[in-house]
DSSP file (Angstrom, degrees, kcal/mol; ACC not computed):
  #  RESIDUE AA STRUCTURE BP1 BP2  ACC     N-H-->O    O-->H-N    N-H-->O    O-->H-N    TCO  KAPPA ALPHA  PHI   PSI    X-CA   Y-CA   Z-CA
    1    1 A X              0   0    0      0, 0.0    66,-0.1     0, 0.0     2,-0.0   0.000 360.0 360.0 360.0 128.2    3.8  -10.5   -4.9
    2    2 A X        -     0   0    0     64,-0.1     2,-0.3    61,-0.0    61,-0.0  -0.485 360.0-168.0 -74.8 148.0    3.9   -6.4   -3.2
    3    3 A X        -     0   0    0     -2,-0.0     2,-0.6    65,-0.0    65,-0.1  -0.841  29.8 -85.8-129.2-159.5    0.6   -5.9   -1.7
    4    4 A X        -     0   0    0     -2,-0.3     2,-0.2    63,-0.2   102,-0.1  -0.831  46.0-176.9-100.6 111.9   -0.5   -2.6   -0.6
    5    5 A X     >  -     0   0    0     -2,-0.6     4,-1.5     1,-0.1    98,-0.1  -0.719  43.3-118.3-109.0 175.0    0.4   -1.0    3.0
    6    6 A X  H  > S+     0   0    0      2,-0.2     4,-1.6    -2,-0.2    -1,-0.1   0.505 113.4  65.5 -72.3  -4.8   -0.5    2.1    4.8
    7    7 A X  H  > S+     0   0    0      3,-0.2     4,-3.6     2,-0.2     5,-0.3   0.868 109.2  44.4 -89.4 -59.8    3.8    3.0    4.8
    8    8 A X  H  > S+     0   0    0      2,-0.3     4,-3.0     1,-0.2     5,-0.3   0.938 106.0  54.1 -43.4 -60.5    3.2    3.2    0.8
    9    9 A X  H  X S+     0   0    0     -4,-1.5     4,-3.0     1,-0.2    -2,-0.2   0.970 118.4  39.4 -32.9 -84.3    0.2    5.1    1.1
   10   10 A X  H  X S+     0   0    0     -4,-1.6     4,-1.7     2,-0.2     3,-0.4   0.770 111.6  54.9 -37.7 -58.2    2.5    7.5    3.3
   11   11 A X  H  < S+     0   0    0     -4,-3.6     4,-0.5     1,-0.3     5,-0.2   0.823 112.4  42.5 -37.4 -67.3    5.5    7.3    1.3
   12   12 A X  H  X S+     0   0    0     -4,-3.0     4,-2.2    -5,-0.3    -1,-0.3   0.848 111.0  55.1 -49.8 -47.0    3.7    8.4   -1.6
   13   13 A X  H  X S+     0   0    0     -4,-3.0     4,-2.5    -3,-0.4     5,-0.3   0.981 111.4  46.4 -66.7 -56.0    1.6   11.2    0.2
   14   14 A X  H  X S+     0   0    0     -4,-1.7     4,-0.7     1,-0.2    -1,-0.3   0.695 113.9  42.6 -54.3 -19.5    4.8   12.9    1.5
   15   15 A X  H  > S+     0   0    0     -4,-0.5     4,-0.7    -3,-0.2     5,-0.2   0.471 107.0  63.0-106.1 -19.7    6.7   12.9   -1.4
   16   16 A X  H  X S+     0   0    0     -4,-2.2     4,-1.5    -5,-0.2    -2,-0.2   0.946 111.1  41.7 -81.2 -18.6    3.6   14.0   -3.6
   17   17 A X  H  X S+     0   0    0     -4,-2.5     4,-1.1    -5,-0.2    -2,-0.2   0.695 109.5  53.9-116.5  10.0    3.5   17.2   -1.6
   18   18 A X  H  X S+     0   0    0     -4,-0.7     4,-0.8    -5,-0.3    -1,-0.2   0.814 108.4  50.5 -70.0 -31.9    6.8   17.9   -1.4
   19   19 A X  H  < S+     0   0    0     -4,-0.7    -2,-0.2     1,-0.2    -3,-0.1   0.911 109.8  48.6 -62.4 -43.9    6.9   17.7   -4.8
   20   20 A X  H  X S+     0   0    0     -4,-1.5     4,-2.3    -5,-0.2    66,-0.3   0.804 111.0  50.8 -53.5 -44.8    4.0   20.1   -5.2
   21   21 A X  H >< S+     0   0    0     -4,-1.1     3,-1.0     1,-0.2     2,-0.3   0.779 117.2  42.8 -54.2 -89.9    5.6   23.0   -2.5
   22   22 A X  T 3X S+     0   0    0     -4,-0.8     4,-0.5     1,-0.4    -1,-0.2   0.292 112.2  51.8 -63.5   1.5    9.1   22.9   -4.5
   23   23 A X  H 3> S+     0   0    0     -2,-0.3     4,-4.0    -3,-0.3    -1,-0.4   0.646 111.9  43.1-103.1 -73.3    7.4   22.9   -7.5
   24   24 A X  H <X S+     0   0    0     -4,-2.3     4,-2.1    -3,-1.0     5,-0.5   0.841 114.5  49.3   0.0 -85.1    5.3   26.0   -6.5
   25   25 A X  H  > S+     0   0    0      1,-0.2     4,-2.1     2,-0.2     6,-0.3   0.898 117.8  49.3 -37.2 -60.7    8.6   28.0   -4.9
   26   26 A X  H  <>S+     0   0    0     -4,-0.5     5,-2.3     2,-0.2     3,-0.3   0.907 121.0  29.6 -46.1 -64.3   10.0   26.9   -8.4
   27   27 A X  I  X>S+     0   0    0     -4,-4.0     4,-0.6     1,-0.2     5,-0.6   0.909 130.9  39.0 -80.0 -73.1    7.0   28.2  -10.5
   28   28 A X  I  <5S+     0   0    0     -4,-2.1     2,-0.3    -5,-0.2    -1,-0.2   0.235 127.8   7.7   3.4 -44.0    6.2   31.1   -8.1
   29   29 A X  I  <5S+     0   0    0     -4,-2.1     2,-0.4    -5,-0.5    -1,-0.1  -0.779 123.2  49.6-160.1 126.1    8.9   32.6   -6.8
   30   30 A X  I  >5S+     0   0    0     -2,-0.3     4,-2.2     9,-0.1     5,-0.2  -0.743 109.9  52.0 135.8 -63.9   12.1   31.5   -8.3
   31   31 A X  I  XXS+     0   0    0     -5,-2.3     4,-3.4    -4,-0.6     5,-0.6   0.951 115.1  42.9 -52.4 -54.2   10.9   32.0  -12.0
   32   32 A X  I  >XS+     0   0    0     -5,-0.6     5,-1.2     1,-0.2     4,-1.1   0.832 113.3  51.1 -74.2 -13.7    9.7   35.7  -11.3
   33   33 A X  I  >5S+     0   0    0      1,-0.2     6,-2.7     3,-0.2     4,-0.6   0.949 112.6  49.8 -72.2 -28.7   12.8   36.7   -9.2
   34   34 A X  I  <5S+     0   0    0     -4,-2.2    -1,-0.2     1,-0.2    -2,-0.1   0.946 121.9  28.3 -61.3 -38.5   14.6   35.3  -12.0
   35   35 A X  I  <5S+     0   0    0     -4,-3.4    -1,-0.2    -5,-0.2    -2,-0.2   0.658 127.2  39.5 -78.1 -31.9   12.7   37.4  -14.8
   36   36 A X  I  <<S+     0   0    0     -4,-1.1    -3,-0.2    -5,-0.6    -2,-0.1   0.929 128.5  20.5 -96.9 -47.7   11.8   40.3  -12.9
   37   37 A X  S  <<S-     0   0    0     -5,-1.2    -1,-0.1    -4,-0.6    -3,-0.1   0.095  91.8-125.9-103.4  18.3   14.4   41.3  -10.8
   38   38 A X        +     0   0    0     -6,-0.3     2,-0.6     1,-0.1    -4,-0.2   0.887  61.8 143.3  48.1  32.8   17.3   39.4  -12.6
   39   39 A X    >   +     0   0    0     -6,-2.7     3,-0.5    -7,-0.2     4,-0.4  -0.838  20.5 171.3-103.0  99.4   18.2   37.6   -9.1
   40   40 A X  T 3>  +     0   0    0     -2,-0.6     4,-0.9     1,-0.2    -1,-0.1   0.266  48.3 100.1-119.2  55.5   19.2   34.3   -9.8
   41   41 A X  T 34 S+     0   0    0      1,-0.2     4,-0.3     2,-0.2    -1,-0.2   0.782  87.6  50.1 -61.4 -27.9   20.5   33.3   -6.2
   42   42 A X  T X> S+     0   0    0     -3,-0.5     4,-1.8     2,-0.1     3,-1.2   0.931 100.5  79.8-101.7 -64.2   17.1   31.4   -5.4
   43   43 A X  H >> S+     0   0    0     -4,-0.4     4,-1.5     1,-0.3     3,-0.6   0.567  89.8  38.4 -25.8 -82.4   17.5   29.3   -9.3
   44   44 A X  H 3< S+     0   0    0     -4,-0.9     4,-0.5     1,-0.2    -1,-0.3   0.682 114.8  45.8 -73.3 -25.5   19.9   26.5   -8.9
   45   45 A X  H <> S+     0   0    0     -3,-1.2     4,-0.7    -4,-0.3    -1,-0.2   0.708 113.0  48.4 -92.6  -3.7   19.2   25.1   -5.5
   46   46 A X  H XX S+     0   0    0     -4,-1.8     4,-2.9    -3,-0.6     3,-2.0   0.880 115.0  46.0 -88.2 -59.5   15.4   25.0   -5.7
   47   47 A X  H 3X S+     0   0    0     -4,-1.5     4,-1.8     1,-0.3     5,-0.2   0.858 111.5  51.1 -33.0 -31.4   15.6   23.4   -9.1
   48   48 A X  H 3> S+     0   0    0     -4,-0.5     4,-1.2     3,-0.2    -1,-0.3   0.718 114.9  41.9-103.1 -13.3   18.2   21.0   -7.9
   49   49 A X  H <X S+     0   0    0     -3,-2.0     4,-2.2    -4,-0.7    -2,-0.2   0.864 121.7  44.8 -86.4 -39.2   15.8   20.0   -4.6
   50   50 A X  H >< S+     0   0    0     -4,-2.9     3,-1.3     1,-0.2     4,-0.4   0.793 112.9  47.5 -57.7 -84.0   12.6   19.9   -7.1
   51   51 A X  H >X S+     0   0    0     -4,-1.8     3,-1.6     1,-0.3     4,-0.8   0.545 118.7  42.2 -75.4 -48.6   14.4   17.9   -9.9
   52   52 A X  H >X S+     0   0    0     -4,-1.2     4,-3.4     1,-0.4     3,-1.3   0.957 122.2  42.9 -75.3 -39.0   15.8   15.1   -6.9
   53   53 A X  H <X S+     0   0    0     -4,-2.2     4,-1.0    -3,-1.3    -1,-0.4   0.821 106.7  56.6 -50.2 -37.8   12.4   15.2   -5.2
   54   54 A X  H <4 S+     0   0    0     -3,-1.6     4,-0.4    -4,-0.4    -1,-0.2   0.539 112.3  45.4-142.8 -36.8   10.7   15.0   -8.4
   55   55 A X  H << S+     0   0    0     -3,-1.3     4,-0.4    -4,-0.8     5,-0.3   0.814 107.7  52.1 -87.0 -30.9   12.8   11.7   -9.0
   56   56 A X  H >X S+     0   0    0     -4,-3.4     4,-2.2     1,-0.2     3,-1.0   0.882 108.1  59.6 -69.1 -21.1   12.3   10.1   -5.7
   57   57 A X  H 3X S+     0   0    0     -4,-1.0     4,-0.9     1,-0.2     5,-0.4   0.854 105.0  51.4 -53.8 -44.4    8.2   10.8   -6.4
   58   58 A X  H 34 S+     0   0    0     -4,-0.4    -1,-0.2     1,-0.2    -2,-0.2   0.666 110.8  41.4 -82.1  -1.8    8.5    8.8   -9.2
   59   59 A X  H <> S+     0   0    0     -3,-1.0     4,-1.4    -4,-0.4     5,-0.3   0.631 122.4  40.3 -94.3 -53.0   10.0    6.0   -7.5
   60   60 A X  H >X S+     0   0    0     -4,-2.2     4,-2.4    -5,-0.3     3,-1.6   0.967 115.0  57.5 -49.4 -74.3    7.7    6.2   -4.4
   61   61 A X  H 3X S+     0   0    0     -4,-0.9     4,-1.3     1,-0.3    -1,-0.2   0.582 112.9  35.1 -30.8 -35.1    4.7    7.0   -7.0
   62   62 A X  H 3> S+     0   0    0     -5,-0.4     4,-0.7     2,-0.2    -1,-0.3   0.703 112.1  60.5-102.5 -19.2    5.1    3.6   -9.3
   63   63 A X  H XX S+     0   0    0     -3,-1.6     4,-1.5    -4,-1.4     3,-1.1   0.999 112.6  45.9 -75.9 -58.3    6.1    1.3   -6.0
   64   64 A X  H 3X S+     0   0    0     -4,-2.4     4,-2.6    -5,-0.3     5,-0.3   0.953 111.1  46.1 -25.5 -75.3    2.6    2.6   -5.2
   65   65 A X  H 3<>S+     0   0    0     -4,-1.3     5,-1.0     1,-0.3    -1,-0.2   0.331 112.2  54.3 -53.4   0.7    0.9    1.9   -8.5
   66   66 A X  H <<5S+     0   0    0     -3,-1.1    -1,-0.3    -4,-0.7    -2,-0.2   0.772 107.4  45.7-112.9 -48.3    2.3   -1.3   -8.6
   67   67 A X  H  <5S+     0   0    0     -4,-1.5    -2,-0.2    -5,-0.3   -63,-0.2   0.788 115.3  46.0 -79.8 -36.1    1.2   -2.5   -5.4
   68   68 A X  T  <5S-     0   0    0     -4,-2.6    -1,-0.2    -5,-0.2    -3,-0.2   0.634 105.5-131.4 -95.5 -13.8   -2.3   -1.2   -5.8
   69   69 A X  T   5 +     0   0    0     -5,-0.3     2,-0.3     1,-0.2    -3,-0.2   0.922  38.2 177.9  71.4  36.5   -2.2   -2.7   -9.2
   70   70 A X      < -     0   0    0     -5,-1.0    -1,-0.2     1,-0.2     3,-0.0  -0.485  39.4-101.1 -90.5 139.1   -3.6    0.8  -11.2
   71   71 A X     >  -     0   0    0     -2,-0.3     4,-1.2     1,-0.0    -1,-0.2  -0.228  39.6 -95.7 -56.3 151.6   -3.7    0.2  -15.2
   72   72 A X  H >> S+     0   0    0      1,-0.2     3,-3.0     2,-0.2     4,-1.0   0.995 127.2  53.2 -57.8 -66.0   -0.7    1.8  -17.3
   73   73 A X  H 3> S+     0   0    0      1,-0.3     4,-0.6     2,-0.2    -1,-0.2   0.671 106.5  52.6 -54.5 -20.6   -2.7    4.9  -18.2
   74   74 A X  H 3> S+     0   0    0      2,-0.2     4,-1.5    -3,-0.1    -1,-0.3   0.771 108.6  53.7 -70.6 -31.9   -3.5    5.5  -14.3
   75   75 A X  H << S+     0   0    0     -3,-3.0     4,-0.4    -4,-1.2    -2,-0.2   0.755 111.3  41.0 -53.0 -48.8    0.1    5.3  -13.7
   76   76 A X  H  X S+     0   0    0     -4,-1.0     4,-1.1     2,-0.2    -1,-0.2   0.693 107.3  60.7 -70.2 -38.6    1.1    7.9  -16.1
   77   77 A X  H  X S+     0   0    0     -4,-0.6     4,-0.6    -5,-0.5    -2,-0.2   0.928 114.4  34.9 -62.2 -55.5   -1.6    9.9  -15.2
   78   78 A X  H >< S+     0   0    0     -4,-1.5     3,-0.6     2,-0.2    -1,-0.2   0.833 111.8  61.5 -75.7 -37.9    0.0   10.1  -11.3
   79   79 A X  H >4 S+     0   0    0     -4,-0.4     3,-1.6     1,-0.3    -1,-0.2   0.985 109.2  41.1 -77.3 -32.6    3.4   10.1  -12.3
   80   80 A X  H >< S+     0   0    0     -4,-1.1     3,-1.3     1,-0.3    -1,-0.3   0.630  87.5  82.5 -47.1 -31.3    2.9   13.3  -14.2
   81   81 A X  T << S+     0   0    0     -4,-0.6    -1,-0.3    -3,-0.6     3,-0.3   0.351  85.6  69.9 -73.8  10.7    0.7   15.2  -11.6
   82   82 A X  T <  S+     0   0    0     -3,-1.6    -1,-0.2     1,-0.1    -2,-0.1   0.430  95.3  54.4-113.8  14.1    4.5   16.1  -10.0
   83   83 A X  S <  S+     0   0    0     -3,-1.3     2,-0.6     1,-0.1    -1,-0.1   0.446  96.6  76.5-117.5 -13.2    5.2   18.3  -13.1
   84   84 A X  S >> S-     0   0    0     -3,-0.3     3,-2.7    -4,-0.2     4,-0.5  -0.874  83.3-120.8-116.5 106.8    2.0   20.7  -12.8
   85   85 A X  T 34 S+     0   0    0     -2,-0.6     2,-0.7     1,-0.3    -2,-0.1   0.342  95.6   6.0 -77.8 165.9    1.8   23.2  -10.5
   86   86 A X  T 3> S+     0   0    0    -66,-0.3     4,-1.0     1,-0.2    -1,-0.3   0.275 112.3  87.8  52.7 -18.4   -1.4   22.8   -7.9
   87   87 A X  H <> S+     0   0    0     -3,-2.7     4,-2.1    -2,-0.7    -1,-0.2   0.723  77.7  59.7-100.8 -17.2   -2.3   19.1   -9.5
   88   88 A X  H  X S+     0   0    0     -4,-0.5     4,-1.4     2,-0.2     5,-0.3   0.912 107.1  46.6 -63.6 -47.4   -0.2   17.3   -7.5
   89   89 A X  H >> S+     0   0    0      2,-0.2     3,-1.3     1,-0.1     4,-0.7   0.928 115.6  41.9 -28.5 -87.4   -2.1   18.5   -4.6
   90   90 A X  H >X S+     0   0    0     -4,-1.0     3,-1.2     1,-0.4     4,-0.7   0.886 119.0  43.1 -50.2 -65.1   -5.5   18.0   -5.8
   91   91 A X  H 3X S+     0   0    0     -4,-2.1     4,-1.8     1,-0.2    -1,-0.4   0.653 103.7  65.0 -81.1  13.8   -4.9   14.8   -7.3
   92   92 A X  H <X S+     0   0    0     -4,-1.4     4,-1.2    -3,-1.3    -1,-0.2   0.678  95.2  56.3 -87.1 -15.4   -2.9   13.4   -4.6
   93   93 A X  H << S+     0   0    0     -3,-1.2     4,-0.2    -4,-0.7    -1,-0.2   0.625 108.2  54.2 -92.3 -14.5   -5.8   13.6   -2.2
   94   94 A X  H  X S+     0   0    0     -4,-0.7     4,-3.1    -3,-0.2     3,-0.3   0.844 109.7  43.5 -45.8 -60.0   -7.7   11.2   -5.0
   95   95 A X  H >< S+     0   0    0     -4,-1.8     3,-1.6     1,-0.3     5,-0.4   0.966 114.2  48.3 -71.1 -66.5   -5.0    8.4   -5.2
   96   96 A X  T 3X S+     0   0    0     -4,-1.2     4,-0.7     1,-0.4    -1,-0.3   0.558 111.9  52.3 -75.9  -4.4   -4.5    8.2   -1.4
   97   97 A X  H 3> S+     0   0    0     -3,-0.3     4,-1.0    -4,-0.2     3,-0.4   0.888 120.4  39.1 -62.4 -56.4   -8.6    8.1   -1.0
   98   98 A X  H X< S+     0   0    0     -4,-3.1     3,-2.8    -3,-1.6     5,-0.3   0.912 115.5  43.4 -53.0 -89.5   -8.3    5.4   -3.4
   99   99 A X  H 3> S+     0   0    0      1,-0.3     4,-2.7     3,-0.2     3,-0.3   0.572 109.6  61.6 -18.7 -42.9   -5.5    3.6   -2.5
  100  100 A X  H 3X S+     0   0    0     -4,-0.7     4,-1.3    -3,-0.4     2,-0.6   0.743 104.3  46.7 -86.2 -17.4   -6.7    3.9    1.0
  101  101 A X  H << S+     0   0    0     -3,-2.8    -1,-0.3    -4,-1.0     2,-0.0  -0.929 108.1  62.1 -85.6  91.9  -10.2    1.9    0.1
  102  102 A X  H  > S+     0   0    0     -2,-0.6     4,-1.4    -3,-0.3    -2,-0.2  -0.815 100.6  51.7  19.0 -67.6   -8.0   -0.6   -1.6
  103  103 A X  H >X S+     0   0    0     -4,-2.7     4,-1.7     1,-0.3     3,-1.7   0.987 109.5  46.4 -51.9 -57.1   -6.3   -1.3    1.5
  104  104 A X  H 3X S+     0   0    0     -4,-1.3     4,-1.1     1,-0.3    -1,-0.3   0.659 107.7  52.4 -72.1 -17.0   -9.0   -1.9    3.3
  105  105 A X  H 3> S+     0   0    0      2,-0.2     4,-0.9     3,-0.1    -1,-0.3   0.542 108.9  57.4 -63.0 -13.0  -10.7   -4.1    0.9
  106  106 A X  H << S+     0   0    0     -3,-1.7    -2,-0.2    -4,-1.4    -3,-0.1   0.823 112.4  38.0 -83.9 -42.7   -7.6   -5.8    1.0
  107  107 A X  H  X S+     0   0    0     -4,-1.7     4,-1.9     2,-0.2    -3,-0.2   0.745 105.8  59.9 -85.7 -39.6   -7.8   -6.3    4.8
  108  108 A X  H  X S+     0   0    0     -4,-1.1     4,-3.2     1,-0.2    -2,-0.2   0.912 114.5  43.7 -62.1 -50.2  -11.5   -7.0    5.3
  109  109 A X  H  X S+     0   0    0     -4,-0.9     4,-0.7     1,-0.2     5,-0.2   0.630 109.6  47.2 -87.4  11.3  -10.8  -10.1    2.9
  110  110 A X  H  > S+     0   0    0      2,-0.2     4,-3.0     3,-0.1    -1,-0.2   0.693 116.7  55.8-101.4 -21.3   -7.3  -11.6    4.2
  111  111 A X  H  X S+     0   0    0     -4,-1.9     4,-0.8     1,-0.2    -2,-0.2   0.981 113.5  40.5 -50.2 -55.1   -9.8  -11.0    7.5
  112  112 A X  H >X S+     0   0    0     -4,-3.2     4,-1.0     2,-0.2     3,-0.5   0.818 113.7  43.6 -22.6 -63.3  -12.1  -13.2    5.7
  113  113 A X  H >X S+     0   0    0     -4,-0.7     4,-1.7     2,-0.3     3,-1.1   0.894 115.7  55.3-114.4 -51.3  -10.1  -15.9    4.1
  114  114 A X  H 3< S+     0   0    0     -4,-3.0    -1,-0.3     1,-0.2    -2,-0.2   0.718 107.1  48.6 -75.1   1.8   -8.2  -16.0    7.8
  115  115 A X  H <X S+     0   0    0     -4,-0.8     4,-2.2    -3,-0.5    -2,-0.3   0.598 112.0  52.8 -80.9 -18.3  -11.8  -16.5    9.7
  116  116 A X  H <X S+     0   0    0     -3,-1.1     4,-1.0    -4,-1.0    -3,-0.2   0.781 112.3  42.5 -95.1 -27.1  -12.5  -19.4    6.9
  117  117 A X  H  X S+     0   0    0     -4,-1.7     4,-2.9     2,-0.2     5,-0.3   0.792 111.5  53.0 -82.8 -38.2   -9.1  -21.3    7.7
  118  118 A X  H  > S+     0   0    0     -5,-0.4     4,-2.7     1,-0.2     3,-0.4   0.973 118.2  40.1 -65.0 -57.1   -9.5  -20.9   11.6
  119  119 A X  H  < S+     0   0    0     -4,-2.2    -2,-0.2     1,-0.2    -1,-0.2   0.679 115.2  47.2 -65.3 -10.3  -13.1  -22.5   11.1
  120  120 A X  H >X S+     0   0    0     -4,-1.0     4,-1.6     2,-0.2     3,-0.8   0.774 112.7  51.8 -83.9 -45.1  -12.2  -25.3    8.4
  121  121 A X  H 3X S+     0   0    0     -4,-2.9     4,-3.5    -3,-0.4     3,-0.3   0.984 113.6  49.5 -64.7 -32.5   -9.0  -26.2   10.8
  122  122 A X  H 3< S+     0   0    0     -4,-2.7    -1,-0.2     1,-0.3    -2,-0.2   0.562 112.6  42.7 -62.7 -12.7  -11.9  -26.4   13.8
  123  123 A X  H <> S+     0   0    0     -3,-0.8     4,-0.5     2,-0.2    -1,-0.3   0.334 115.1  48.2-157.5 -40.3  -14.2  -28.6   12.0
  124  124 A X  H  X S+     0   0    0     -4,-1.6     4,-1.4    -3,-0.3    -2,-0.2   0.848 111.5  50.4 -92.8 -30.7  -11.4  -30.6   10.8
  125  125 A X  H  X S+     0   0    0     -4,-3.5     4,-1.6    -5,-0.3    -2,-0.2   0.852 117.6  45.3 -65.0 -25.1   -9.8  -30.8   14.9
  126  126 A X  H  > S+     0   0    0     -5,-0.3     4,-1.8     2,-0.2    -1,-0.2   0.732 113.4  47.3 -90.8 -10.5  -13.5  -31.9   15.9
  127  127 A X  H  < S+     0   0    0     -4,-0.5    -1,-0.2     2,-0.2    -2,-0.2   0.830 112.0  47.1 -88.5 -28.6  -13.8  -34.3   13.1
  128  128 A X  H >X S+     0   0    0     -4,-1.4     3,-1.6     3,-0.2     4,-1.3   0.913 115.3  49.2 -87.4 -59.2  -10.4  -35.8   13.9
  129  129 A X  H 3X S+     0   0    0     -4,-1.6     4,-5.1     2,-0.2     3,-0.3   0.903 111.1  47.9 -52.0 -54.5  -11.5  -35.9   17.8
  130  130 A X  H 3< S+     0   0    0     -4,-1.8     4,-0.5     1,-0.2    -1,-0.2   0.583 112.9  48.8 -73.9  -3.3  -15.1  -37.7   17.2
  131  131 A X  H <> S+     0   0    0     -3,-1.6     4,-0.5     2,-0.1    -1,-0.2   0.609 106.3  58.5-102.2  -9.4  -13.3  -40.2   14.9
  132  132 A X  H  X S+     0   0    0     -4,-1.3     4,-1.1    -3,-0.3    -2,-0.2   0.981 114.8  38.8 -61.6 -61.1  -10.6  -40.7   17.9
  133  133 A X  H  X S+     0   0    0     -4,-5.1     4,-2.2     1,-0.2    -1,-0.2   0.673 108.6  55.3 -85.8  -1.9  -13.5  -41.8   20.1
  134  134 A X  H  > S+     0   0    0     -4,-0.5     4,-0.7     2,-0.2    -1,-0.2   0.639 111.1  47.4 -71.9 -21.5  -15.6  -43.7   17.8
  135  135 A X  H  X S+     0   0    0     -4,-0.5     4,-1.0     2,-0.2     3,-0.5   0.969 109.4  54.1 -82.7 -29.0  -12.6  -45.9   17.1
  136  136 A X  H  < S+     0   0    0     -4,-1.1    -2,-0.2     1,-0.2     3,-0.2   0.944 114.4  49.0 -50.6 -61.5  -12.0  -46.0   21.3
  137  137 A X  H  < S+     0   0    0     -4,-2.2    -1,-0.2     1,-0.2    -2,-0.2   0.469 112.1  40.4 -29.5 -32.3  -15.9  -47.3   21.1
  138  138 A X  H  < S+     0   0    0     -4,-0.7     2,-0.7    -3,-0.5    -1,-0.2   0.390  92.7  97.2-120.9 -19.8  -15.8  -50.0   18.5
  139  139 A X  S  < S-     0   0    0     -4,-1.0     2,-0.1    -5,-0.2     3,-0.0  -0.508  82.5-111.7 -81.5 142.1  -12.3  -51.5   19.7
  140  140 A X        -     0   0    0     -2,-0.7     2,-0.3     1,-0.1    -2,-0.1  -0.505  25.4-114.2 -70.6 140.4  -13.0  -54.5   22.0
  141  141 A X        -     0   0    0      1,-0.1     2,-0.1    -2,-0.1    -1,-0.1  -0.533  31.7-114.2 -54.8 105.9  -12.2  -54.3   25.4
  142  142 A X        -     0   0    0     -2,-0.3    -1,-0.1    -3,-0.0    -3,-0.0  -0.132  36.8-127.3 -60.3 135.0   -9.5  -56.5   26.3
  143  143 A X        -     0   0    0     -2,-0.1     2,-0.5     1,-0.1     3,-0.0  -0.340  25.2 -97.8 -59.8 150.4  -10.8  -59.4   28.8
  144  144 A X        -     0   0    0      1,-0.1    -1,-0.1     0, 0.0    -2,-0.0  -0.619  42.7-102.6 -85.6 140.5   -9.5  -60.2   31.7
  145  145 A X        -     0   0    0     -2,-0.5    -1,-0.1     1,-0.1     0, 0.0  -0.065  38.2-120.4 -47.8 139.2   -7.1  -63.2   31.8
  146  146 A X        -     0   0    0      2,-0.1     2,-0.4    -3,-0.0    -1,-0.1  -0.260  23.8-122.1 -98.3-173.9   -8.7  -66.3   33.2
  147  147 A X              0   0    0      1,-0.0    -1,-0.0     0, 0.0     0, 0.0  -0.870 360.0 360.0-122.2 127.8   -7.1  -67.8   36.4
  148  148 A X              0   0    0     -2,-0.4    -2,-0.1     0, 0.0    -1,-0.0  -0.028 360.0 360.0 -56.1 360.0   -6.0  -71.4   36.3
């Protein structure tokens, strides 16, 4: 079983706004140089950093969704924001609010469930102690040997 850490959280957050810049330059400046001034110096290596960024998001992005344990249609929804200019942004500052209240429900109950184990082992070390010395109590005292 994955659970959810703050390195995912990160993982994801960096790669969702790299994905967002290079998608920008792409849609921004790359597209008009191409169309407008007929330059297309810019073309092939920003496409070719978006498109490998664009795959490692999508790697980061479900190793995320998996761990946080989002429904298919949330999943798709996030892997998708890395294709639309500005929404990756926007909605990336959603998941990692979420995600990040996830974690921390996550942590407030393994906090939980490891205060309930320390006090159940305590309760079972004092129970174990007070039955040591009621059996100390109740065994007879050997006598001393009598003298001849």
């Amino acid at each position: 079983m994955t659970t959810l850490t703050s390195g995912a959280i990160k993982r994801y957050r960096v790669m969702a706004l790299f994905t967002g810049t290079m998608l920008l330059i792409l849609t921004f400046v790359v597209i008009p140089l191409q169309l407008w001034a007929h330059n297309k110096t810019l073309e092939k290596p920003v496409a070719i950093i978006h498109g490998y960024g664009y795959m490692l998001y999508l790697i980061v992005a479900l190793d995320l969704c998996l761990r946080a344990r989002y429904k298919p249609i949330r999943t798709i929804l996030i892997l998708l924001v890395g294709v639309v200019p500005f929404l990756a942004f926007y909605y990336e500052r959603i998941v990692v609010k979420d995600t990040q209240r996830l974690l921390a429900e996550a942590q407030e109950r393994a906090a939980k469930k490891k205060a309930k184990t320390a006090a159940k082992a305590a309760r079972t070390k004092t129970a174990v102690a007070v039955g040591a010395q009621g059996a100390q109590a109740t065994e007879p005292s050997p006598e001393p040997a009598a003298a001849e």
